[in-house]
C-alpha positions in Angstrom: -132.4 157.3 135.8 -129.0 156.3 137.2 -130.1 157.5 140.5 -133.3 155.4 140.3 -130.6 151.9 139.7 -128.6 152.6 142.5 -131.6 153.0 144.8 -132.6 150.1 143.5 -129.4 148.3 143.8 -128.7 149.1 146.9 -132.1 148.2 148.6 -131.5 144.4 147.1 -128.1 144.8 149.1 -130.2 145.0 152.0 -132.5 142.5 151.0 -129.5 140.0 150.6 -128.4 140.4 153.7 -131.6 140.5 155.1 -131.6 137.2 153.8 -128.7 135.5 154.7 -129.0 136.7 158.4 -131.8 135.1 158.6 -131.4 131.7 157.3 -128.0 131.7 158.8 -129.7 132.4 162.2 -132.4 129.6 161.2 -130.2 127.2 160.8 -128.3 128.6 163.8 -131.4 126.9 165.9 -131.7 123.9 164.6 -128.3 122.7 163.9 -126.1 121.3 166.7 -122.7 124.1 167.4 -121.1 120.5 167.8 -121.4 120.3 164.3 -121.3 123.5 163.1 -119.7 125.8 165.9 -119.5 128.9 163.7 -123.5 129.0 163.3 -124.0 129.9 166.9 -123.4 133.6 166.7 -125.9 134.6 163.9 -128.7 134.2 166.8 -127.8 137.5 167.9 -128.3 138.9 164.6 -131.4 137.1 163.8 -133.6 140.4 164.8 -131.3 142.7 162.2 -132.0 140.6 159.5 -135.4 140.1 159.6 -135.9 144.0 160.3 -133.2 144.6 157.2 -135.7 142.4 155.0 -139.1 144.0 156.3 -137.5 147.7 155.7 -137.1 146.4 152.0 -140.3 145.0 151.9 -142.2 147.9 153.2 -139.5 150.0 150.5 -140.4 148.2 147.4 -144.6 148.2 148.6 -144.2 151.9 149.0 -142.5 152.4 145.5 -145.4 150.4 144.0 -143.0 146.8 143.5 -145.2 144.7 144.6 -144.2 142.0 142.2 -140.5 142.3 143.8 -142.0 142.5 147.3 -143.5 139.0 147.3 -140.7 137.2 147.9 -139.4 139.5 150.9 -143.2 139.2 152.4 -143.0 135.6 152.1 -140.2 135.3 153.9 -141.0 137.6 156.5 -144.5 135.8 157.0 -142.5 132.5 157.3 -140.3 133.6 159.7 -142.6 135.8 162.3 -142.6 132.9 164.8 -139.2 133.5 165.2 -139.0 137.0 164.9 -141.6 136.8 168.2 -139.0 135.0 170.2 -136.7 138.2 169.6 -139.5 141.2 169.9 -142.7 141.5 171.7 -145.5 143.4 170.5 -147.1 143.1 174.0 -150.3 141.1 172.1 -150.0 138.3 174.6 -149.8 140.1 177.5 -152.6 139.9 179.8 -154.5 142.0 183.1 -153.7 139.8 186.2 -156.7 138.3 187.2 -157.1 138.3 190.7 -157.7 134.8 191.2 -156.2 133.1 194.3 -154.3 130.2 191.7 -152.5 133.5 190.0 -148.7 133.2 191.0 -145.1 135.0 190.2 -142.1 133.3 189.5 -139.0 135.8 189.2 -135.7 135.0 187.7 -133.0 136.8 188.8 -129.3 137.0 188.1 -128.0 138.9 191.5 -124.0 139.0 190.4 -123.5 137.8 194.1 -125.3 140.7 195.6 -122.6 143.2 193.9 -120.0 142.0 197.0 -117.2 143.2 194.9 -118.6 146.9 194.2 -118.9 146.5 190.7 -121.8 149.2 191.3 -122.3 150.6 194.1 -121.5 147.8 197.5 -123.6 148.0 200.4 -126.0 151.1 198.5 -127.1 148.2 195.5 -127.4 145.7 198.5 -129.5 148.2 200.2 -131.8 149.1 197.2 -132.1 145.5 196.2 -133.2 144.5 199.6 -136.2 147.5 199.4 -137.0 146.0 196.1 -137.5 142.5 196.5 -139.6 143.1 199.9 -142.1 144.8 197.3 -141.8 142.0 195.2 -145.3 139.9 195.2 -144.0 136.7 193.6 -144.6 133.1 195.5 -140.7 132.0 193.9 -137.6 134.2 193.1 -135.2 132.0 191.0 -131.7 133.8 191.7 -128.6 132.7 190.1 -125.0 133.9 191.4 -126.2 134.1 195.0 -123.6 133.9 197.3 -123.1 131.7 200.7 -123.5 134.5 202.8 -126.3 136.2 200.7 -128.7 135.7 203.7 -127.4 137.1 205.8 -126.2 140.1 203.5 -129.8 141.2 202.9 -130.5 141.3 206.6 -127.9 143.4 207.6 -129.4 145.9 205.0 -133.1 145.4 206.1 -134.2 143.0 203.9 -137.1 140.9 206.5 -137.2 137.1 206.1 -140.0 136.5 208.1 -142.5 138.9 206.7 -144.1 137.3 204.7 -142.2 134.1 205.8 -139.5 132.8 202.9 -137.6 130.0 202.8 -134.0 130.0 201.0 -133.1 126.9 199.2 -129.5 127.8 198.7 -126.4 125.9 196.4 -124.3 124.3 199.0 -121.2 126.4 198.2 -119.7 129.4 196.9 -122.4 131.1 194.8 -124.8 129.5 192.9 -128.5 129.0 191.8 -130.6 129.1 195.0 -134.3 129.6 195.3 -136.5 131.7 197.8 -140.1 130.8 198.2 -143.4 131.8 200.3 -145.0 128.2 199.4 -144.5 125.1 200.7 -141.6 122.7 200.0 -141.9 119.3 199.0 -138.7 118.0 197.5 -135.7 119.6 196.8 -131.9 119.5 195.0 -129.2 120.9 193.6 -126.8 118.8 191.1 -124.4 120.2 188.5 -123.9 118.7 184.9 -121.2 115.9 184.4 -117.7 117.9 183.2 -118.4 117.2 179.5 -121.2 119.3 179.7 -119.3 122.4 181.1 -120.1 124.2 184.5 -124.1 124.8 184.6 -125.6 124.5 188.0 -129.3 123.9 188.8 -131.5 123.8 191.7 -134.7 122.4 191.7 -137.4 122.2 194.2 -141.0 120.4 194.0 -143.4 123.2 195.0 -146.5 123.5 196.5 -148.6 126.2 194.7 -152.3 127.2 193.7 -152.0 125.5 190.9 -150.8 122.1 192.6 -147.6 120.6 192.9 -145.0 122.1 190.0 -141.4 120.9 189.7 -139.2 124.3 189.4 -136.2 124.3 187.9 -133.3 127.2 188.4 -130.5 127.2 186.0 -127.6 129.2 185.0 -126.2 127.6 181.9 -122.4 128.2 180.9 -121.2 130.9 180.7 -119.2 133.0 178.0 -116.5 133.4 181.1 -115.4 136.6 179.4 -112.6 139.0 181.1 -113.1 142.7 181.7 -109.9 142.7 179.1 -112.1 140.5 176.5 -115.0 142.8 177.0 -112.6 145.8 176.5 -111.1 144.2 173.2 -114.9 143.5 171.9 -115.6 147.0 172.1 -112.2 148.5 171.0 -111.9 146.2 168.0 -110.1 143.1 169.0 -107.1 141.8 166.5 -107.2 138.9 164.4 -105.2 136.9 167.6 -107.8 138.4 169.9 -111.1 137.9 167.8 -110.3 134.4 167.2 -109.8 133.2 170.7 -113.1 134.9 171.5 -114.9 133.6 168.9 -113.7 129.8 170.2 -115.0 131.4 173.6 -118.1 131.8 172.2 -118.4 128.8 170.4 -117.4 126.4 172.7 -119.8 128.0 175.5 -122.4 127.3 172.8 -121.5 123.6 172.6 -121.7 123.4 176.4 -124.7 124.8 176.6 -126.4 122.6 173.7 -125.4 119.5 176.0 -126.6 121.1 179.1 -130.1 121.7 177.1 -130.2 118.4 176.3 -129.6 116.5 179.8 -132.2 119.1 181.0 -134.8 118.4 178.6 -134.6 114.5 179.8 -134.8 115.7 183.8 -137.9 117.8 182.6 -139.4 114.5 181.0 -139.2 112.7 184.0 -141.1 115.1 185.9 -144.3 113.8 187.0 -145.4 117.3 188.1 -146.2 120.3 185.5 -142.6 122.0 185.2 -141.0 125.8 185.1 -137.7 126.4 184.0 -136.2 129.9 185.1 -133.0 131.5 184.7 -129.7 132.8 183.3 -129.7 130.8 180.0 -126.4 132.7 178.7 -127.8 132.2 175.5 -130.3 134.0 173.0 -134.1 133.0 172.1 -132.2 131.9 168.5 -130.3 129.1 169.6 -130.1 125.7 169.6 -130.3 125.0 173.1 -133.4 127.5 174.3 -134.9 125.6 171.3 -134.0 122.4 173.0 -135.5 123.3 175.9 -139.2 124.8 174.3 -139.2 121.5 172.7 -139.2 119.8 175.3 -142.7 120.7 177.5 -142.5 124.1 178.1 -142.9 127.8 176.4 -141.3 130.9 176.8 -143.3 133.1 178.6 -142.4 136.1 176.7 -145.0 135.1 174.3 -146.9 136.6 177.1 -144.9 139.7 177.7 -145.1 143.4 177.2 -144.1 145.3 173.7 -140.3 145.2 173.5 -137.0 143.4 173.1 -137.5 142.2 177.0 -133.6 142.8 176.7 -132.1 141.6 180.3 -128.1 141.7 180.2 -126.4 145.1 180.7 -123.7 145.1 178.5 -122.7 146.5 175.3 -125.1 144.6 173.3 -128.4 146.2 174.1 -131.5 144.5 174.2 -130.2 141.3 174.6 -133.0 138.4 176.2 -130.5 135.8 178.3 -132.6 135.3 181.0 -136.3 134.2 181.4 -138.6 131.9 182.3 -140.1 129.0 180.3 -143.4 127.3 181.9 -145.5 124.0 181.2 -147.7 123.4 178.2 -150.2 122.3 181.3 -150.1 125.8 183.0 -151.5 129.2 181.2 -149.4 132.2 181.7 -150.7 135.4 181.7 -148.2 138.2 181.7 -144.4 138.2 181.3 -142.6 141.1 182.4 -138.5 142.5 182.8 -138.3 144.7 185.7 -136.2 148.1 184.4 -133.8 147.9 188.1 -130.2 148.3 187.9 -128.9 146.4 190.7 -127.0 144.2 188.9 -125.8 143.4 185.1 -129.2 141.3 184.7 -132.8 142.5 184.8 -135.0 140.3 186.5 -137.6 138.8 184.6 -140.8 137.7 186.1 -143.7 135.4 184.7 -147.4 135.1 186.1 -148.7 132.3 185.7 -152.3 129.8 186.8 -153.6 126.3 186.1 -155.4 125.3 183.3 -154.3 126.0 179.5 -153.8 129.3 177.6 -156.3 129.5 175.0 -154.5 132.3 173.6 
């Protein structure tokens, strides 16, 4: 009998916790981090809690509690939009028709074409440039993409001309820039005013089958993390140490919740349907990717294959930073991230048409 209590006890643990991951990470989404800073990092443990409170769900069904269970399934039922934003089970997901409208759009976080050797130099340079010459997309969004990136990819046999691309490239440094088959209309590149913090975007009005769409390339702020704050993370940092990185964290979170907001307003005053792509630094949980699906687009990973979709390298695995988020206007019909490892991000590519999804 004792044993049958703690059992007991100790699945309502879970179930509590469950919980309060959950509505912490709810409120997470919906509440400014200029308010409440500290509410930012619970959306990257929105996908625990829900899984902690279906376990006990699926425990206390199983052990014939049904009346105990309600409450758990309620909750779980109430939050499985959410839980989609975090976990694909590939329902979405689509064949490509083979329709002449059917285009890619590929973002792409290239780490300035690994220039430093964090992996492997001119070898990553040389296996990225075989990769994207099999790539089929009509636009590849890349982020960190240096000044000279051009002319790096031809040196290791990467063919500009065949099919012909044009590069829409940030002005200096490295930076958002934007390499397309289709023809150009408009484009520019602009950077958020200093309050906002140091996101840079590129966008381009484009030419597709679908008509003219506005693209947008971002790459939001960034966590700016050393390789000494990434060694502290996963050696245990000290109280010092955790709370300087947990003010890293937030205050990336704020930036990026203003960012959101000045893009949503550039995305209003499109007059052309409208894609967003790119390095987001953030999680599908958070206030500012729930800025932007509020504005007039969806995430396409509605529309991807079964899994996390996870796209940054790094300790945390699984985790979905980068993506692409297309027009109410425009139907998309598969979502996927590429399993390369030529940089610290996976590219994420999302196929999409005219007309609207009627799934």
């Amino acid at each position: 009998m004792r044993t049958k209590v703690g059992l007991v006890d100790s699945v309502s643990i879970f179930a509590w916790l469950g919980l309060v991951l959950l509505v912490l990470g709810e409120l997470g989404v919906r509440v400014s981090p200029s308010w409440f800073p500290w509410l930012s990092p619970f959306g990257l443990t929105y996908g625990i809690g829900w899984l902690l409170l279906a376990g006990v769900a699926v425990w206390r069904v199983i052990s014939f509690r049904w009346i105990r269970a309600a409450f758990p399934v309620l909750v779980l039922v109430a939050t499985w939009p959410s839980f989609l934003l975090v976990f694909s089970f590939g329902l979405g997901a689509q064949d490509i028709p083979k329709e002449q409208d059917v285009w890619g759009v590929m973002s792409f976080n290239v780490r300035r074409l690994d220039e430093f050797n964090w992996l492997e130099g001119e070898a990553t340079r040389r296996e990225l440039a075989s990769w994207l010459s099999n790539r089929k997309e009509s636009v590849w969004c890349l982020q960190e993409f240096p000044n000279n990136g051009k002319s790096a990819l031809q040196e290791v046999g990467f063919l500009w001309s065949s099919p012909p691309r044009r590069l829409l490239q940030w002005p200096d440094g490295s930076g958002p820039s934007m390499v397309t088959s289709l023809t150009v209309m408009d484009w520019a590149t602009w950077m958020f005013p200093k309050d906002a913090g140091s996101g840079r975007v590129l966008q381009a009005d484009l030419k597709t089958p679908s008509g003219v769409v506005r693209v947008f390339n971002v790459h939001l702020q960034s966590l700016y993390f050393s390789q000494a704050d990434y060694a502290a993370v996963e050696d245990g940092p000290s109280r010092q140490e955790g709370l300087r990185l947990l003010a890293l964290v937030t205050q990336a979170s704020q930036a990026r919740a203003k960012q959101s907001h000045i893009l949503k307003a550039k995305m209003a005053e499109s007059p052309y349907p409208v894609v967003l792509a790119g390095d987001f630094n953030d999680v599908p949980m958070s206030y500012a990717l729930r800025q932007l699906r509020d504005a007039r687009v969806r995430d396409a990973f509605a529309a991807s294959t079964r899994g996390l979709g996870g796209t940054h390298i790094g300790m945390i695995p699984g985790v979905r930073i980068d993506g692409v988020m297309v027009d109410t206007t425009l139907t998309v019909h598969r979502q996927e991230t590429h399993g390369v490892l030529l940089s610290d991000h996976r590219p994420v590519t999302a196929w999409v048409s005219s007309g609207v999804d009627l799934n």
